[in-house]
Backbone as a chain_set.jsonl record, in Angstrom:
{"seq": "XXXXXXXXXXXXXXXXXXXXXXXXXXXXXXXXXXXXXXXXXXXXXXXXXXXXXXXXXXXXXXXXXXXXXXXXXXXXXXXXXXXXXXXXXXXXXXXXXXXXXXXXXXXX", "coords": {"N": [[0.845, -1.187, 0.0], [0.248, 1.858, -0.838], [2.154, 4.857, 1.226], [0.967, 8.047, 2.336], [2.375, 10.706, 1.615], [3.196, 14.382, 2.484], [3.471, 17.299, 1.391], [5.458, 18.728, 2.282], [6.856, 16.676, 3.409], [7.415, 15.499, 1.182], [8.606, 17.444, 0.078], [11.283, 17.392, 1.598], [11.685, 15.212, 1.33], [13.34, 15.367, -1.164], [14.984, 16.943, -0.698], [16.454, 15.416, 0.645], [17.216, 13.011, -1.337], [18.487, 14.612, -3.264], [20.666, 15.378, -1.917], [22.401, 13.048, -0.696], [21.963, 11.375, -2.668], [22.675, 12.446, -4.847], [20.746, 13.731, -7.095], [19.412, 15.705, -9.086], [19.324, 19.267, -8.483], [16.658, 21.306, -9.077], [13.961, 23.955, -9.997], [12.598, 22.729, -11.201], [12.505, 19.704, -11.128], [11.952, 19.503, -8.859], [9.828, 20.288, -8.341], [8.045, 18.436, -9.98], [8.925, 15.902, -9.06], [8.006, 16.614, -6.064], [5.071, 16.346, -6.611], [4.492, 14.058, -7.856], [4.599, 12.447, -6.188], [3.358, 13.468, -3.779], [0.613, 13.111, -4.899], [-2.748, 13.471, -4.186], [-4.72, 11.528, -4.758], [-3.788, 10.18, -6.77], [-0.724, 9.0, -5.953], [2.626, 8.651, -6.59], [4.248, 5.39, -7.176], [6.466, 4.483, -7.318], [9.215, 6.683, -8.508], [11.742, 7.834, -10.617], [14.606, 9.249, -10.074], [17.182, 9.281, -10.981], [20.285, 10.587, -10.527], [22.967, 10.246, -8.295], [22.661, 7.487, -8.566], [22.445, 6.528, -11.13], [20.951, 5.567, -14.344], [19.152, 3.732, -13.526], [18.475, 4.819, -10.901], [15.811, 5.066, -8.477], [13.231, 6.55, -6.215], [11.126, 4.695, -4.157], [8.0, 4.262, -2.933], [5.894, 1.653, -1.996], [4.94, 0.37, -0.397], [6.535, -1.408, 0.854], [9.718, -2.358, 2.706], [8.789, -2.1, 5.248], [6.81, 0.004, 4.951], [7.902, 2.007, 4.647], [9.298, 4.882, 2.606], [11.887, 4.418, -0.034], [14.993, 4.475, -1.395], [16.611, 2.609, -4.681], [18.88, 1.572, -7.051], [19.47, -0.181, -10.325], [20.208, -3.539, -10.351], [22.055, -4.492, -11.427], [23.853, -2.215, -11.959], [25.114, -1.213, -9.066], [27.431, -0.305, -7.262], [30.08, -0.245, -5.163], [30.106, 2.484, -4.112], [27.53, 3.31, -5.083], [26.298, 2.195, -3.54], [26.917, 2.927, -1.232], [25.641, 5.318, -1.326], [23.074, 4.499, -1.43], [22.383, 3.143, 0.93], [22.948, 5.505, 2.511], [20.779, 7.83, 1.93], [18.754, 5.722, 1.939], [18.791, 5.869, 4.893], [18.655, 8.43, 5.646], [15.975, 8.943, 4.76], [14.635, 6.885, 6.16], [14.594, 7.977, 9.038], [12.923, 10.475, 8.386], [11.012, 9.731, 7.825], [9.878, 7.421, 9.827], [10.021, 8.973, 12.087], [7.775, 10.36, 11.786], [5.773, 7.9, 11.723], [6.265, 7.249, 14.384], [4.735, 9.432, 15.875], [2.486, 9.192, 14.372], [1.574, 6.648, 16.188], [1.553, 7.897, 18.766], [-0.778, 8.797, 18.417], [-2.3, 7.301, 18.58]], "CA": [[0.0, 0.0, 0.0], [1.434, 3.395, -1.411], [2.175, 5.934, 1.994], [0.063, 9.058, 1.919], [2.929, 11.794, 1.997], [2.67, 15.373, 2.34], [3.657, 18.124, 0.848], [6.612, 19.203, 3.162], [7.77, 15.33, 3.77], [7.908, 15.132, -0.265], [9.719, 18.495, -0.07], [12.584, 16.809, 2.475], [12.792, 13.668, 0.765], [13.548, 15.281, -2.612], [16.386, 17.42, -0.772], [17.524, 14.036, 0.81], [17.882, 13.029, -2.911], [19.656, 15.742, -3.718], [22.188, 15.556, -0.497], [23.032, 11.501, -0.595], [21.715, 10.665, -4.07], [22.861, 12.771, -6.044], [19.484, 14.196, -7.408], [19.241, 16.84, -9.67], [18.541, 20.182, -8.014], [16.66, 22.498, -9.913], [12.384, 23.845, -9.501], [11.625, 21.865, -12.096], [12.46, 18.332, -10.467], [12.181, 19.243, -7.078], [8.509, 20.39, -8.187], [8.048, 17.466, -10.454], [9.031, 15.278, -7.719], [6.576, 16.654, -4.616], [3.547, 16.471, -7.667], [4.152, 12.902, -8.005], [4.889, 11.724, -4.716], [2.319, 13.721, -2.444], [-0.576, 13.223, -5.4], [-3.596, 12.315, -2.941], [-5.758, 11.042, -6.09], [-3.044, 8.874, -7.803], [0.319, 9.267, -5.718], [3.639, 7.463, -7.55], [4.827, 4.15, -6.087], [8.171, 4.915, -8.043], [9.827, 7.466, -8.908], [13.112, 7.447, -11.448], [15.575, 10.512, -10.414], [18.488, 8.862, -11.052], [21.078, 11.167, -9.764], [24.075, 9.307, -8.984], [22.0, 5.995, -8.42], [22.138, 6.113, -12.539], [19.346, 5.456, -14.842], [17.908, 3.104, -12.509], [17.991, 5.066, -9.504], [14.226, 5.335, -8.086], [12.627, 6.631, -4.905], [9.913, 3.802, -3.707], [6.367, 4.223, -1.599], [4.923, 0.984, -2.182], [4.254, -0.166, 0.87], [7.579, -3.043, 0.794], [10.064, -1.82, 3.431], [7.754, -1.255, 6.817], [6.124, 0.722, 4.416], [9.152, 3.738, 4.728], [10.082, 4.723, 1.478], [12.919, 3.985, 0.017], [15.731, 4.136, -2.978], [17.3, 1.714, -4.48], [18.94, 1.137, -8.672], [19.375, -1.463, -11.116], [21.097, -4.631, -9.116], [23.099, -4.979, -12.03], [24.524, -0.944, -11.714], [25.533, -1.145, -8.105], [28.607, -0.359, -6.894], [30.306, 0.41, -4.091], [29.664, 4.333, -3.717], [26.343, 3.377, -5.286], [25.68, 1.132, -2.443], [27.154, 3.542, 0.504], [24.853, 6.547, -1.424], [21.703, 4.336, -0.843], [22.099, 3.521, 2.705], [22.812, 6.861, 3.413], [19.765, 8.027, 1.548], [17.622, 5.266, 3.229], [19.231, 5.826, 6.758], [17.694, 9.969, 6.412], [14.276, 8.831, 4.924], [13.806, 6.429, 7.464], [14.695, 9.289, 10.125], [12.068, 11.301, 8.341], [9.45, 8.897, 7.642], [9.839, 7.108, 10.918], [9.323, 10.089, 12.995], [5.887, 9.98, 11.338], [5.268, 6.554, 12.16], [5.937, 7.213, 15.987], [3.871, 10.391, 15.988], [1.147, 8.499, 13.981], [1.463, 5.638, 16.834], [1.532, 7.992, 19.581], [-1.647, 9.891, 18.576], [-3.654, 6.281, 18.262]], "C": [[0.888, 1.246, 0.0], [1.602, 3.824, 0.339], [1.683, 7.305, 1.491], [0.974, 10.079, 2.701], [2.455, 13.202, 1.575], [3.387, 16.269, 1.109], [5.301, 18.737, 1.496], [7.136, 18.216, 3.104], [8.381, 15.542, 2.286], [8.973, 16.379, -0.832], [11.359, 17.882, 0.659], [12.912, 15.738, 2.247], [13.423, 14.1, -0.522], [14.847, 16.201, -2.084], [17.272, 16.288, 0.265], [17.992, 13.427, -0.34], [19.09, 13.536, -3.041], [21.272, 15.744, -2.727], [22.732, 14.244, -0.621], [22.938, 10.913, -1.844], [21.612, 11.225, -5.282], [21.55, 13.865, -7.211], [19.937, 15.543, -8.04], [18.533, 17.982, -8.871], [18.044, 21.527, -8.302], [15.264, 22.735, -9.603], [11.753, 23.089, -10.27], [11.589, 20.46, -11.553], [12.613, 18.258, -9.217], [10.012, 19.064, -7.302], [7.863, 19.103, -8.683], [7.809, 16.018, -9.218], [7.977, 15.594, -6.285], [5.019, 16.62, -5.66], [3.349, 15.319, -7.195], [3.758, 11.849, -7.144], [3.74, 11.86, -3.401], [0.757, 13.662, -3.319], [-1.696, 12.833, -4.467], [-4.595, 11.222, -3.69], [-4.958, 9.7, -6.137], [-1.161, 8.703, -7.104], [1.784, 8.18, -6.621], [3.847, 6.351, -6.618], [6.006, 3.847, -6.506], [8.339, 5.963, -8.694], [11.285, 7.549, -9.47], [13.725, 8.967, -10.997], [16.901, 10.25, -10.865], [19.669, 9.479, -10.323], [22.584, 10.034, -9.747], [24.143, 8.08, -8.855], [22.42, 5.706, -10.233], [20.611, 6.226, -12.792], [18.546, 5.17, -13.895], [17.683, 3.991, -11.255], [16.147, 5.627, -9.157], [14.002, 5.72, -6.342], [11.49, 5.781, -5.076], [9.299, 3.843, -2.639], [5.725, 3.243, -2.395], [4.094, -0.102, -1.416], [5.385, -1.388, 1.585], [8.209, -1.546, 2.271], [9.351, -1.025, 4.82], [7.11, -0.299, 6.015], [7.301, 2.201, 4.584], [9.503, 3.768, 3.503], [11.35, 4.588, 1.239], [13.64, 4.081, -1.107], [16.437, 3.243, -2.944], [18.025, 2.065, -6.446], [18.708, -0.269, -9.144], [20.347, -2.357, -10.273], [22.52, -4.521, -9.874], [24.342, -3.683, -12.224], [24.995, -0.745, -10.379], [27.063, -1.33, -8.153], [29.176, 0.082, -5.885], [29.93, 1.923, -3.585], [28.372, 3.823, -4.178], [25.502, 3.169, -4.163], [25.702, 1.991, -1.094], [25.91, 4.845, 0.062], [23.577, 5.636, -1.249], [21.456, 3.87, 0.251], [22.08, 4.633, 2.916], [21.662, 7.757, 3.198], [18.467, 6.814, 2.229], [17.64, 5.151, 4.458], [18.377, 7.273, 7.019], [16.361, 9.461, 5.485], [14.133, 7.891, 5.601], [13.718, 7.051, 8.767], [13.662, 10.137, 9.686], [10.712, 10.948, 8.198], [8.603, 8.114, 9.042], [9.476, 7.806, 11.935], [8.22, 10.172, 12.815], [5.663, 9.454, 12.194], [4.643, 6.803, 13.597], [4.981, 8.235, 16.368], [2.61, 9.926, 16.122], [0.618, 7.474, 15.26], [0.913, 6.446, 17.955], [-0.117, 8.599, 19.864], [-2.901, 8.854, 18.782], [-4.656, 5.887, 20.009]], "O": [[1.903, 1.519, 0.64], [1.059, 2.927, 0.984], [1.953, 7.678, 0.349], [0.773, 10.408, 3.87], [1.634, 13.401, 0.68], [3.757, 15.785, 0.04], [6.132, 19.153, 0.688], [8.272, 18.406, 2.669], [9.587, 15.727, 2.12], [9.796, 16.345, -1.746], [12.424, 18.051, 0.065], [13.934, 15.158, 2.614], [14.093, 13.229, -1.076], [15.781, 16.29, -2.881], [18.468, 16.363, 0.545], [19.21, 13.271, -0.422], [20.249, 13.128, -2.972], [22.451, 16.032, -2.932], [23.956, 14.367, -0.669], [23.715, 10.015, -2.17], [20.981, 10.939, -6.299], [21.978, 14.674, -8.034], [20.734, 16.315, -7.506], [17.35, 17.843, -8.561], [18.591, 22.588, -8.003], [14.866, 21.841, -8.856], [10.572, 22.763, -10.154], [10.451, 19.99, -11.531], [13.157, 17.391, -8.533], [9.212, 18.279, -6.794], [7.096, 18.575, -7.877], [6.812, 15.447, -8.777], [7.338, 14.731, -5.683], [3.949, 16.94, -5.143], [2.465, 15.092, -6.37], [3.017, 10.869, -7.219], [3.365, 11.068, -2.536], [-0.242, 14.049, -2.712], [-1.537, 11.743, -3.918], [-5.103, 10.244, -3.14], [-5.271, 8.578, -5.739], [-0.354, 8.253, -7.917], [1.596, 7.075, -7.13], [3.625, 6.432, -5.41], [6.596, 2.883, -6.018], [7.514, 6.218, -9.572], [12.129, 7.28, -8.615], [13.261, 9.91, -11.639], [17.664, 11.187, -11.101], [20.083, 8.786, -9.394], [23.08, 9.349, -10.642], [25.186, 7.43, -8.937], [22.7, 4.541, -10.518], [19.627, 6.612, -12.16], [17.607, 5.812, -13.425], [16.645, 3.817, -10.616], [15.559, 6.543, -9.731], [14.607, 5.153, -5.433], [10.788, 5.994, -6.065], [9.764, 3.564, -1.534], [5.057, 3.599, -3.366], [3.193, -0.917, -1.616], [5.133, -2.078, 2.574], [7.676, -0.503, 2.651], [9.388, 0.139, 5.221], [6.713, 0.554, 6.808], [6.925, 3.373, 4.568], [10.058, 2.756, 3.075], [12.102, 4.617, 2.213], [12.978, 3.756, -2.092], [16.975, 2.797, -1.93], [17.406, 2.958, -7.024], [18.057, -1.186, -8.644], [21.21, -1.837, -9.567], [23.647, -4.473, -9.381], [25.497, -3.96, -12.545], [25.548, 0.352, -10.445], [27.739, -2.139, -8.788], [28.652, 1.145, -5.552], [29.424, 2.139, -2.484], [27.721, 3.944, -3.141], [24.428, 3.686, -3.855], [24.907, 1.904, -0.158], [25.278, 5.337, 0.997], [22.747, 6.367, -0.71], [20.34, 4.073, 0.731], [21.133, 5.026, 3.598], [21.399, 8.51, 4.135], [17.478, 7.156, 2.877], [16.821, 4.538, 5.144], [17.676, 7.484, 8.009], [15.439, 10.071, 6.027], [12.935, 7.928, 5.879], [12.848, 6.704, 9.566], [13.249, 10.785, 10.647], [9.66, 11.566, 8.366], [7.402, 8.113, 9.312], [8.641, 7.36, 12.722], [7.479, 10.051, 13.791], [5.382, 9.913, 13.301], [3.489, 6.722, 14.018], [4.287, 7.898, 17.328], [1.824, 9.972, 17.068], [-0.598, 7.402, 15.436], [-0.164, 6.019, 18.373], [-0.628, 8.816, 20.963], [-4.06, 9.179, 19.038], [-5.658, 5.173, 19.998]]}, "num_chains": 1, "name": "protein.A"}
């Protein structure tokens, strides 16, 4: 099941992109990026920025991973720096998504 992000989260994951993964940072794919991500209608359940993931690199809300989003690339494009830039990119969106979570938990 997708995650129903906001508008601000999808703003701070797209400059976690940009800070660990390389991400293009310009208004056009930052905006691009919070359209797709916080849609409430149709939201993405992937997203391709590549950055310095490569082609493949994607941000993923599809519910896999405790439901925290997450990036990852192509298996077959990994490489060492590839590999240390997507932990470090899924170590701060699970710090930003996770804080949710516990919020969400605490308010139940």
């Amino acid at each position: 099941m997708t995650r129903r992000i906001t508008l601000q989260e999808a703003d701070r994951a797209f400059t976690i992109l940009v800070r660990h993964a390389g991400a293009r940072d310009d208004n056009r794919n930052r905006a691009t990026f919070i359209h797709h991500v916080s849609n409430s209608s149709d939201p993405a359940q992937e997203y391709r920025f590549g950055g310095s993931l490569g082609f493949g690199g994607k941000f993923r809300n599809n519910g896999n991973n405790g439901n925290v989003p997450y990036v990852d690339c192509y298996r077959e494009d990994e490489t060492p720096g590839r590999s240390a830039a997507i932990i470090a990119t899924n170590c701060a969106l699970a710090e930003l998504f996770w804080l949710k979570v516990e919020e969400d938990d605490d308010s139940a």
